[in-house]
N, C-alpha and C positions, 0 to 999 in steps of 0.2 A: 875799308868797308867791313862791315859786321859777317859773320862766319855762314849767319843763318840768311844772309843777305840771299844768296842762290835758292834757298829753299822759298820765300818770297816770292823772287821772280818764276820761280816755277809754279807755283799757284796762282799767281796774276796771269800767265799765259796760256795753261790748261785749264785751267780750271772758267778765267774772268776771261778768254781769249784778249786780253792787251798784247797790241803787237810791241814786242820783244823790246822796239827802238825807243818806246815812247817810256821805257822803263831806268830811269834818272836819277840817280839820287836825290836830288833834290822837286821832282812830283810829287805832287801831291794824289789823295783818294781824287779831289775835284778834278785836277788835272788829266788824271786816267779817266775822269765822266764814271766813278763809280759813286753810284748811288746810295743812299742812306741803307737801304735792302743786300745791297753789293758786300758794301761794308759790315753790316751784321752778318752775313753770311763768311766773308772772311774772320769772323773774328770766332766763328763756329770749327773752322777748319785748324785754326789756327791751335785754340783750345784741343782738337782730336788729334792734330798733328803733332804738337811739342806738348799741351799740358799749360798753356800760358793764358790763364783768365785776366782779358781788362773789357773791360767797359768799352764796344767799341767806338763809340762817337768822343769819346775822352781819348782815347789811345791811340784810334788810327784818323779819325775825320780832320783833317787842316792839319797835320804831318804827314812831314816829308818819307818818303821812303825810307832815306835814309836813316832819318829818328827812329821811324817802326822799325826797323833792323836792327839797332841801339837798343830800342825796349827792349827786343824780343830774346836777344843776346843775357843783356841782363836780368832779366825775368827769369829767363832758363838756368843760370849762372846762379841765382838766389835759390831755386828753386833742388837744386845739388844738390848743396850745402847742407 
């Protein structure tokens, strides 16, 4: 699992209150019932939190968790360098 993985689940459960269990690697946004607005919003925080700009309907809408934690790793990993 990706490094930034825990910083994810911590903002899906503060932030989006998803209970903890329903947090999978392999769910997806639809699967947590995060909405199109959910999703923009995470991709706001995500941005203030590490610095990692994508598109969020390309980047987080229909991947898995565990891909968004893949991106978010390698995005920050690029962004280093």
């Amino acid at each position: 699992m990706s490094e930034l993985h825990p910083t994810l689940v911590d903002v899906l459960t503060n932030t989006f209150k998803v209970p903890a269990v329903e947090l999978r690697p392999e769910a997806t946004m639809d699967d947590l019932e995060m909405d199109s607005l959910a999703v923009a919003e995470l991709g706001v925080i995500v941005k203030e939190t590490l610095g990692v700009e994508a598109d969020a309907d390309s980047a987080y809408k229909g991947a898995t968790l565990g891909r968004i934690s893949e991106f978010l790793t390698e995005a920050t990993a690029a962004g280093a360098r």
